[in-house]
C-alpha positions in Angstrom: -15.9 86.6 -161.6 -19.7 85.9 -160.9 -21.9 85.8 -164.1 -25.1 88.6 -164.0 -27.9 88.5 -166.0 -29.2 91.3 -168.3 -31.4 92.1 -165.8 -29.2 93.1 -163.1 -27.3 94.9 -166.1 -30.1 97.0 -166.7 -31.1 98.3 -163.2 -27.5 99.8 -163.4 -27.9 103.4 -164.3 -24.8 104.3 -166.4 -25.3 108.1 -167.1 -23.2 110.3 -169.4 -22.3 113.9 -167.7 -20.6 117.0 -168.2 -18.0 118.1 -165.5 -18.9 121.6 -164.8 -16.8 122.4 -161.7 -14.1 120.9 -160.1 -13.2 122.2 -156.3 -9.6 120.5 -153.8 -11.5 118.0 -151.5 -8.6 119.1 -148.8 -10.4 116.3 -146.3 -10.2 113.4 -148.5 -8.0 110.8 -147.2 -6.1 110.3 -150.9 -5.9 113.6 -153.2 -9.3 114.3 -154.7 -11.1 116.6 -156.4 -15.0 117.3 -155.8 -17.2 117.0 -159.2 -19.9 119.0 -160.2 -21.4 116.7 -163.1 -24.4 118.2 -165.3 -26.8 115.0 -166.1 -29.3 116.7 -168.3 -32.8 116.3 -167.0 -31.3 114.1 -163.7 -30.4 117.4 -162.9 -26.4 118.6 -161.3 -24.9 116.5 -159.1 -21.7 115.8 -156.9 -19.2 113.2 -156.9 -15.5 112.8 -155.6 -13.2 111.2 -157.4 -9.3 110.5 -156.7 -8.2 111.8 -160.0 -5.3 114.2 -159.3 -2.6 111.8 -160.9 -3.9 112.4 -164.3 -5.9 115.9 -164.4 -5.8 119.4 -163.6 -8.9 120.7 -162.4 -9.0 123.0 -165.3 -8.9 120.6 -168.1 -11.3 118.6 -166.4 -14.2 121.2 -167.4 -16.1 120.4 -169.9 -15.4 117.1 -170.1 -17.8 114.4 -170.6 -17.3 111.3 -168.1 -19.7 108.4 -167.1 -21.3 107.9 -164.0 -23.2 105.6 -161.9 -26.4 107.7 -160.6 -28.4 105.2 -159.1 -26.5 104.5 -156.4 -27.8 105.7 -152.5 -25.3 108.9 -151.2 -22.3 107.8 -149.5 -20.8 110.5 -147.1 -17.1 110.9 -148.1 -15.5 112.8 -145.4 -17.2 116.4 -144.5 -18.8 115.4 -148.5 -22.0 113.7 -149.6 -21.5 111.4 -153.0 -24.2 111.9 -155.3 -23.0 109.2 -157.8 -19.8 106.7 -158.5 -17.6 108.4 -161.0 -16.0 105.6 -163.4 -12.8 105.1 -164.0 -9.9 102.6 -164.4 -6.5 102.0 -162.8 -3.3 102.6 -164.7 -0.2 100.5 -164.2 0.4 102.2 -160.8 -3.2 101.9 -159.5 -3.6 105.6 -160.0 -7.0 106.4 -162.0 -7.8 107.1 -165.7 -11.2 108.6 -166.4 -13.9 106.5 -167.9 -14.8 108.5 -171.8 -17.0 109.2 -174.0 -16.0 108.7 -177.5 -18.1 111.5 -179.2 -20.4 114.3 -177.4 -24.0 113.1 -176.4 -26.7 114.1 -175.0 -26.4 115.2 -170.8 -28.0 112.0 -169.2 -27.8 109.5 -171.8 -28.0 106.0 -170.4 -24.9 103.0 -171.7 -27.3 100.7 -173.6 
């Protein structure tokens, strides 16, 4: 593991978001699901994220997630990435949605 300092840390932009729609990404190599993430004033944007393991699109709305906004767009099959959805492998590799503890405020930044 390499060491960072808390600068690098801090040009990391670590936004919480509010799923507000969840479409099939039918031309994603692995199951997906394309993310409609409300950031507050950073505005809507659009993510993909290889979830279907562990959620249904429909009790994925409304749900408040993390996300990595600063990232440049990465084109995901027919699909441009807006931002890096966090997350963490289970046991089988499959992935388990970074949380947020208690509700906070669209576009708050991990301090």
């Amino acid at each position: 593991m390499q060491t960072i300092s808390w600068h690098d840390f801090e040009k990391v932009e670590l936004r919480a978001g509010t799923i507000i729609e969840v479409q099939d990404f039918p031309k994603a190599r692995k199951p997906a699901y394309q993310l409609k993430v409300d950031f507050g004033s950073l505005g809507m944007k659009w993510s993909s994220a290889q979830i279907t393991k562990h959620y249904t699109k429909q009790e994925l709305i409304g749900r408040q997630i993390l996300g990595v906004v600063n990232f440049p767009e990465k084109q995901i099959a027919n699909f441009m990435s807006q931002f890096l959805v966090t997350g963490l492998a289970d046991e089988n590799g499959d992935i388990v949605l970074t949380a947020v503890e208690r509700p906070v405020p669209n576009g708050s930044k991990l301090i």
